[in-house]
N, C-alpha and C positions, 0 to 999 in steps of 0.2 A: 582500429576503427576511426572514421573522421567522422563529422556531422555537420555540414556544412548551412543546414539553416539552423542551426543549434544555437544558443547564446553561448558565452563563457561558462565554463566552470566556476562554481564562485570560487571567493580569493584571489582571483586572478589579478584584479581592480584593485590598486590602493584603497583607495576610498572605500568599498566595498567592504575591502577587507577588514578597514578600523572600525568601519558601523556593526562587521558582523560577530566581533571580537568583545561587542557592548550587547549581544543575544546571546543568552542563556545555554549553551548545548549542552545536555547532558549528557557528563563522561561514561562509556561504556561498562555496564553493569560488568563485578567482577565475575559474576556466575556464567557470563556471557561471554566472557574470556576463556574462563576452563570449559566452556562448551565446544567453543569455536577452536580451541588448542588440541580438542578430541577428534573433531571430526577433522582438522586437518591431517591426522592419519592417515597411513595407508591401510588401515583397516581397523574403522573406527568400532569400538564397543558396548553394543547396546546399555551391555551391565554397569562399566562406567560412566556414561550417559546417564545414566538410574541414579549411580550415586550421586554425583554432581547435583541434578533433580534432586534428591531428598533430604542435599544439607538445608534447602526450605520447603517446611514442611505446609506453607500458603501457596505455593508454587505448585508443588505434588498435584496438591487436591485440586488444583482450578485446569492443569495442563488434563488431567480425568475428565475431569468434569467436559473437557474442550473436544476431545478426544473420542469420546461417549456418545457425543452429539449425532442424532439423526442425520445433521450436515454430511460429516463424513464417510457413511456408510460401511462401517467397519461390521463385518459378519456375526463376530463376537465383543460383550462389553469386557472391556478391559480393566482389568480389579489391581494394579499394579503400576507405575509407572513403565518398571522393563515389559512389564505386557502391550500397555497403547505403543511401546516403540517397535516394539515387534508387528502388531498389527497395523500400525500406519505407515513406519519405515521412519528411517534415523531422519531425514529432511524435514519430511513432514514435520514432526516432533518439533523440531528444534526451531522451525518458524512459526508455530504455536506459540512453543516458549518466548521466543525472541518478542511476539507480539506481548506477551503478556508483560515480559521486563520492561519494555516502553510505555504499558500501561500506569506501571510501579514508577516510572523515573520523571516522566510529565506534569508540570504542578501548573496550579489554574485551581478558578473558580468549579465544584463541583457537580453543578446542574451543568452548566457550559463542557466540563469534559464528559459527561454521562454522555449527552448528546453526540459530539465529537467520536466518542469512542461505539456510539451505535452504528453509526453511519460506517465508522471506518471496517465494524465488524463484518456489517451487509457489501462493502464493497470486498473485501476479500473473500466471503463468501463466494458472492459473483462473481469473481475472478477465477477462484479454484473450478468454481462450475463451468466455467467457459472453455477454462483454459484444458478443462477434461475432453467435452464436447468436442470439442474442433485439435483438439492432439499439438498443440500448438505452443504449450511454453510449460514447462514444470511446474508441478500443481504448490510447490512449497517456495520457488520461488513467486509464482503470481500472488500467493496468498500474502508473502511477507509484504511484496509489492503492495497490493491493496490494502494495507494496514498502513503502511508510513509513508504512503500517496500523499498524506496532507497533514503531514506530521509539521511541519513549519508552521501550521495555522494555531494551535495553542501556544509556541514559543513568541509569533509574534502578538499575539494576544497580551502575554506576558509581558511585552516590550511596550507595547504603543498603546496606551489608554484609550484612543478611537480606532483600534485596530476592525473592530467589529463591525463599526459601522463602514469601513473600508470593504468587509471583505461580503459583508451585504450588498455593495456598491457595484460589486465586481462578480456578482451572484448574476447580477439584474441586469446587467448591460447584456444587450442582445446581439453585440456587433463585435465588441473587442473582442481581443486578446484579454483572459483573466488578469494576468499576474501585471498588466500594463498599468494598472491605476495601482498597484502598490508599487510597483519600480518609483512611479512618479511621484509618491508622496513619501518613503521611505527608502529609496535606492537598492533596494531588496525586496524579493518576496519567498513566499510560503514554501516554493518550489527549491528554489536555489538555496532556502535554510535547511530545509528536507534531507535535500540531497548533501549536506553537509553533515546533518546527524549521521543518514547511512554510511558514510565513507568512513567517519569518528567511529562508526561502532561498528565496522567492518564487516559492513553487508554486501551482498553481489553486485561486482559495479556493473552488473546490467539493472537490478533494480535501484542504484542511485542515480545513472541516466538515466532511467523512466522515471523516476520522480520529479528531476532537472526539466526533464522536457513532456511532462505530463500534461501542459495549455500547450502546447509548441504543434497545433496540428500539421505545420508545414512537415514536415518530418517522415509523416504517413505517406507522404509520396518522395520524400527523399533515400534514392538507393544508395546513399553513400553514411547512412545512420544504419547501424546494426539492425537486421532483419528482428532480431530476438526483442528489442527496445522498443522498436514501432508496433511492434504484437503487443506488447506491453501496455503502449500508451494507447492502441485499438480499442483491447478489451476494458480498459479503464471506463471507455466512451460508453461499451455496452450496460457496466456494469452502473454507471449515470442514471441511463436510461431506463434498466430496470429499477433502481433504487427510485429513482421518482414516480413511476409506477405504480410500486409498492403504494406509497404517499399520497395515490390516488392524483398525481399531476400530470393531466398530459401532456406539459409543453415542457420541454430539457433544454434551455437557449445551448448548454455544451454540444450538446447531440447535433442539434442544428447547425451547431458550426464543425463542428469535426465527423461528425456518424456516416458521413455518405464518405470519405476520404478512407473513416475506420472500415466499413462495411466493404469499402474495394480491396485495400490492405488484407484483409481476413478472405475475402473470395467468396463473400455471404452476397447473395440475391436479398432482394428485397423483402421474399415468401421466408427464405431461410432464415432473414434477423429477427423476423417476426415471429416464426415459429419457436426461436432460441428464445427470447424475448419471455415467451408465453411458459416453457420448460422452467425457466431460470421466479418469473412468479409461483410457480407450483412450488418451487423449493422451496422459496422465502416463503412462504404461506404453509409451510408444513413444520419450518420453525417455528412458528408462534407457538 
């Protein structure tokens, strides 16, 4: 795969790399090792999956509880962990879980992360929704995706005392590029830390380039970027736009810069994203 409007990968950069060495990454949960040591089988086992699962017994209860959700539409509630693996499928599962060990390994202020980690729930939500809809990316990989899309934003919180009011800064601009006013004030941003966790904790390197290049709209018309990566960072656009929605806002300055690039990419008419649009509200409004 190339990506020719792509930036570096980080570390590539000296400098880079000694600033990104003084940010915080949290080392790969062990559970997520024996998770990830299962399913790289050639024929992974629901049962030891389970077990793995229930040497924590706060993990169990919340992957249920996750599992259970009206979100997912599972026919039957699942009283077991080998039961929600059965009925969602080993993927699924295990990008549940993976979300939730990143829940456990993040540290920050905790009204700051309650917030962080609502948002990043409604975006994978709307990712798994989309990415159903339109048939178009694995529903366990878009989920993990829309969960550590913007996983660099509480590590550099952690880092830079006025990181907040940076990344307010870069909410609000209606023209940039996001990650451009943190390049410029820290030589790294949100994206390129992100995408650094993922690779550390050995997730799909399609969802650590969709993280990498998640502000990067040039890309949605570059055919020399992974078809699977530009869907990726499409549905991201979608799942914006309905999240602010949600929020009762009608203006998305992201949408407005990438949504008509994302919505050619996807092959959605203007009737189509709207109608998606309006699906994807019904959902979020049946989780409350």
């Amino acid at each position: 795969m190339t990506t020719v409007a792509a930036p570096a990968l980080p570390t590539e950069n000296a400098v880079e790399d000694a600033l990104m060495r003084s940010i915080r990454i949290p080392p790969r949960p062990s559970l997520l090792v024996d998770l990830q040591r299962e399913l790289g089988k050639d024929d992974p086992s629901p049962r030891s999956i389970a077990r793995i699962i229930a040497n924590d017994v706060g993990m169990s209860g919340a992957l249920l509880k996750l599992a259970n959700s009206p979100f997912f539409g599972a026919a039957r509630k699942a009283k077991s962990v080998e039961q929600a693996i059965n009925f969602l499928g080993i993927n699924q599962c295990a990008a549940l879980l993976t979300g939730l060990l990143a829940r456990q390994a993040i540290e920050g202020k905790e009204a700051d992360l309650n917030a962080f980690w609502e948002i990043s729930a409604r975006r994978a939500q709307a990712l798994v929704f989309t990415s159903r809809k339109l048939r178009i990316a694995p529903p366990d990989i878009a989920h993990t995706f829309g969960l550590f899309c913007d996983i660099g934003v509480p590590l550099l919180m952690n880092r830079f005392e006025d990181y907040a009011d940076t990344y307010d800064q870069a909410c609000n601009d209606a023209s940039g590029v996001f990650t451009a006013i943190e390049d410029a004030r820290y030589s790294t941003n949100h994206a390129a830390i992100g995408c650094l966790l993922a690779r550390n904790w050995g997730l799909s390197p399609d969802v650590s380039w969709a993280i990498l290049l998640h502000h990067d709209y040039r890309v949605l018309d570059d055919p020399s970027t992974d078809d699977a990566i530009r869907s990726l960072v499409a549905l991201s656009l979608l799942a914006e736009k309905g999240i602010q929605r949600l929020h009762g806002r009608t203006m998305s300055y992201e949408w407005d810069k990438g949504g008509e690039a994302a919505c050619r990419h996807l092959g959605l008419s203007e009737d189509e994203t709207a109608d998606l649009l309006d699906e994807l509200n019904e959902t979020f409004h049946t989780e409350r």
